[in-house]
N, C-alpha and C positions, 0 to 999 in steps of 0.2 A: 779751085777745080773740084769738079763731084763726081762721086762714082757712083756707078749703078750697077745691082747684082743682075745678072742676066741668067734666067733660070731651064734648065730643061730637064723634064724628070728622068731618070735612068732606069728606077725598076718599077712595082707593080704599079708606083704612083702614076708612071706612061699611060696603064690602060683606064684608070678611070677616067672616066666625064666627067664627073659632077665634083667643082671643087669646092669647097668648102669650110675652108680656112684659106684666110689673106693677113700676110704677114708683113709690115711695111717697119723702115727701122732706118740706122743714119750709122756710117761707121767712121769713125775717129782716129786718123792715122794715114800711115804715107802708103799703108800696102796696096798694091795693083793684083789679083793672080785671081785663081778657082777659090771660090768656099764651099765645104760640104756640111748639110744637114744631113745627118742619117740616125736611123733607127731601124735597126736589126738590116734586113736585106733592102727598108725603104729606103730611100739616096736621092735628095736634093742638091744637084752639084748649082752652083753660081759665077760668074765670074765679075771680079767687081770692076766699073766702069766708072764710077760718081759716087757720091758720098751717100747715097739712097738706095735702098733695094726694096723690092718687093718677092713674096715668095704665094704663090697659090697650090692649093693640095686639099686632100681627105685624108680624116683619120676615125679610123670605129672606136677609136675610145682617148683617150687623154693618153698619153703617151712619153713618154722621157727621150725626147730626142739632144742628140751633139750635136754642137754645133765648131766645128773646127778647118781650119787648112789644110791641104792633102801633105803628106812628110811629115807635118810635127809633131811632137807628143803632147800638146797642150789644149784645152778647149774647153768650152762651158755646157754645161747642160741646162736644157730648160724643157719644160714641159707644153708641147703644142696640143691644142682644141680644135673644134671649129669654129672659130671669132676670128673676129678682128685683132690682130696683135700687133702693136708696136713693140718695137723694142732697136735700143741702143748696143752698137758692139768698137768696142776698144783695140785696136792692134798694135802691136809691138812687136818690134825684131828684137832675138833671141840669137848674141853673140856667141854663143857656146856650141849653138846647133846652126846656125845660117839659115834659121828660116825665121816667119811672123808668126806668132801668137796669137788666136780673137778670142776676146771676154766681151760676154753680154755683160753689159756694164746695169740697163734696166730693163725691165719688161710692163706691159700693160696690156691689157684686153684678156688673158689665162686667166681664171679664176686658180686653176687646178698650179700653175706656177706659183703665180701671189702664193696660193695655201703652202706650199712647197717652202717657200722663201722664208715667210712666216715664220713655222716651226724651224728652222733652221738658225734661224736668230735668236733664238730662241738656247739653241741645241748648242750652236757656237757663237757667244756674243763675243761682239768684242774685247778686246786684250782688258781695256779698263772695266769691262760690265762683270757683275759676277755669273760663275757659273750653275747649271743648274744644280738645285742640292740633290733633287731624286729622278734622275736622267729615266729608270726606269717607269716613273710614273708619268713622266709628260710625253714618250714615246705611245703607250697605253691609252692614254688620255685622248691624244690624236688620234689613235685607232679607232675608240669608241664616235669620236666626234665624226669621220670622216671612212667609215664603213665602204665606201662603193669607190674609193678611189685608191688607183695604183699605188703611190708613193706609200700609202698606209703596209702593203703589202710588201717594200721595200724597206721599211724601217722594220717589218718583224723581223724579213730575213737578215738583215744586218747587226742587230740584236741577241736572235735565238742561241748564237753560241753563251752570250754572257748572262742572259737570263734562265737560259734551261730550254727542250722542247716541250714541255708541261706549256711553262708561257708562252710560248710560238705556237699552242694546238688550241689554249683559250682567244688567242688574240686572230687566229686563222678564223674559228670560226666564229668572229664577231661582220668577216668579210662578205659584201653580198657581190653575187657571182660576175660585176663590172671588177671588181677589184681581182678577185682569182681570176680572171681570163688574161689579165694584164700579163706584162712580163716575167713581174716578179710574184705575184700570185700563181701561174704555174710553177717557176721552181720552187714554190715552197709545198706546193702541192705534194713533190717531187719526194723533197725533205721528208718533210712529215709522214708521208708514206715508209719512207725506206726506214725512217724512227723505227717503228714497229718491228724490225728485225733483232733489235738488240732488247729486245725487251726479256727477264729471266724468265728462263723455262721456255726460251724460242728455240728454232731448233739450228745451230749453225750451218749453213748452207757451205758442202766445201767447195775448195777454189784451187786451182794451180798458177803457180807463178816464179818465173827464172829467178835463180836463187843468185850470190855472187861468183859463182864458177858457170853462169849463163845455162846451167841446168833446170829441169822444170822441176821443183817441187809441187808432192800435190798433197794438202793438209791433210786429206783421208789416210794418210800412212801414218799416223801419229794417234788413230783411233783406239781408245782403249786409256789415253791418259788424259792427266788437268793441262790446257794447253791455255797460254796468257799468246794472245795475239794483240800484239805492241804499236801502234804507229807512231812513227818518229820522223825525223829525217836531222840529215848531219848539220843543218844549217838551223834546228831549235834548240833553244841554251833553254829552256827549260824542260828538255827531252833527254837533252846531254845529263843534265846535273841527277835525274830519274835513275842512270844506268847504274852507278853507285848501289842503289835499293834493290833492282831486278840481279844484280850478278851476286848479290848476299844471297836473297832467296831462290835463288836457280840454282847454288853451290850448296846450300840448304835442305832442298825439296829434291833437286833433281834426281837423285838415285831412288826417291821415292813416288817416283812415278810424274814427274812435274816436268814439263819443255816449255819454252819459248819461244815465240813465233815473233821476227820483227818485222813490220811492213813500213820499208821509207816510201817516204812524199817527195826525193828527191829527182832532179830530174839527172846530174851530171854524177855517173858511175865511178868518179875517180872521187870526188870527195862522200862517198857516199861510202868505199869501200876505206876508205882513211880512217873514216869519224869510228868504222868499226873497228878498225885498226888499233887507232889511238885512244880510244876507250876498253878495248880488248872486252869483247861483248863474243863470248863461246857459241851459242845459241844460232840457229836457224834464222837466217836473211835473207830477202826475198824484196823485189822492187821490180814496177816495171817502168821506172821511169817517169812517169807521167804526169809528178808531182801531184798538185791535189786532183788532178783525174784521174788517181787512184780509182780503178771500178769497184776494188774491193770496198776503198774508201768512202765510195759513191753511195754503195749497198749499206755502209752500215754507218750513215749520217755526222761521218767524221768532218767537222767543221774546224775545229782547230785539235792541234798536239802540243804535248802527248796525250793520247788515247788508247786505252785498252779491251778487252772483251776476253774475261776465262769464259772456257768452257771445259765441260764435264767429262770422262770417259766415252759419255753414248753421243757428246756430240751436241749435246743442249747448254745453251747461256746458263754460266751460273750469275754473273755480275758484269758491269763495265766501271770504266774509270777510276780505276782501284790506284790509289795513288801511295806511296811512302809507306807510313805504318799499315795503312788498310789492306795493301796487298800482304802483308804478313801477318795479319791475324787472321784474313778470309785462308791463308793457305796452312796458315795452325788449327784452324779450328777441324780443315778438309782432312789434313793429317796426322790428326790424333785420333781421329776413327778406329 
């Protein structure tokens, strides 16, 4: 028997005319139901009938679309053009959860997938291949090579936390303005702007935010001392193992003019108020839940924790990321003055 995906576009794909990409492929397995392609609000729903589909659409640029079944958590990605594209998908049921699985199993007619695929085998060989020795250099490499396409734009962002944003702001503007308009060229856009805030001698913008007795604190009331604003949350063990260092130099410093400001990334207020608990962390807590939609967090290019940012009496960045020893020499050196 054969299925066939039966397609009707849902969103802004409905109002264009002119399609532009034909997508034709063969799926492998016993599921019958809906398949969805989407990317962001676009949405190619299908429903499969025969082992063949066909999928027609526009796209303004190369684009990282899912391809997945409605309920499950599972799916592939792949990158659609305007071409011609075959491509293979695999489905499997998923005893755990009671529904199907589809994996694009191959692709053909994408250039911008092929390139995709490419470095990835590259990035992840398999179990028997060796791995790469300078991951940072072949992420780079592809940058250079592949300037005007998105994915180049998604491997900086997925990077910058381990490379630095130094390297995320050379490798940004290696992009030409097809790759920044992509997805992931605006959020890095995003990034790299809000970088600029934590920069020393910037000036810290205050903020208010419900404390753990669901009061507002507002940083401006702590004006006048060295304040270490902390991001943590209760669920990072190497944030946890940090507090040991911060509650030495807080019992230390603090009567000499020195506070502590922590902002979790957590989202559930009971383990959040625990981990303060069970660490016994004296110091000023503040969270609004939101995990890394922290706004603070947002504002001040916090990609992973812990992370920190002193600032001065008047309010200006002295340093970030002040880790173990560094935060107690930067706070020796402030208070021997």
């Amino acid at each position: 028997m054969k299925y066939i995906f039966t397609l009707f576009l849902v969103t802004s794909f409905a109002a264009r005319s002119q399609q532009n990409f034909l997508i034709r492929g063969t799926v492998d397995g016993n599921y019958e139901g809906p398949v969805i392609l989407y990317y962001k609000k676009d949405t190619l729903r299908a429903v499969v009938k025969d082992h063949s589909f066909s999928i027609t659409g526009s796209v303004n640029r190369p684009e990282r679309y899912i391809l997945t079944i409605p309920g499950s958590a599972c799916g592939s990605m792949l990158y659609i053009e305007n071409s011609k594209i075959d491509l293979s998908i695999r489905t499997e049921y998923k005893e755990t959860t009671g529904k199907y699985c589809a994996f694009v199993q191959e692709v053909s007619g994408s250039v911008s997938d092929s390139i995709a695929r490419s470095f990835n085998k590259k990035r992840y060989p398999p179990a028997n291949m060796p791995r790469p020795a300078d991951v940072k250099q072949l992420v780079s490499d592809f940058v250079r090579q592949n300037p005007g396409f998105g994915h180049s734009a998604l491997l900086i962002y997925d990077h910058m936390t381990l490379y630095g944003p130094n390297w995320a702001k050379d490798m940004y503007a290696l992009l030409t303005p097809a790759a920044i308009e992509s997805e992931y060229g605006q959020l890095l856009h995003d990034v790299i702007r809000q970088d600029q805030n934590n920069k020393p001698g910037s000036r810290f913008a205050p903020f208010s935010m419900k404390d753990t007795s669901n009061q507002v604190f507002h940083s401006a009331s702590l004006q006048g001392k060295y304040v270490l604003y902390e991001f943590w949350a209760s669920w990072c063990g190497p944030c946890r193992k940090e507090n040991p260092t911060l509650i030495a130099n807080y019992s230390r410093f603090h009567r000499k003019g020195f506070e502590i400001v922590s902002i979790s990334l957590d989202h559930v207020r009971e383990r959040w108020t625990e981990a303060i608990r069970q660490d016994k962390l004296p110091w000023i807590h503040v969270s609004d839940l939101q995990g890394g939609n922290n706004a603070l967090g947002k504002r001040h290019f916090v990609t992973s924790i812990p992370f920190n940012i002193l600032v001065d009496p008047s309010g200006n960045i002295v340093a970030t990321s002040l880790r173990g020893d560094q935060l107690t020499r930067k706070l020796n050196s402030i208070f021997r003055k």
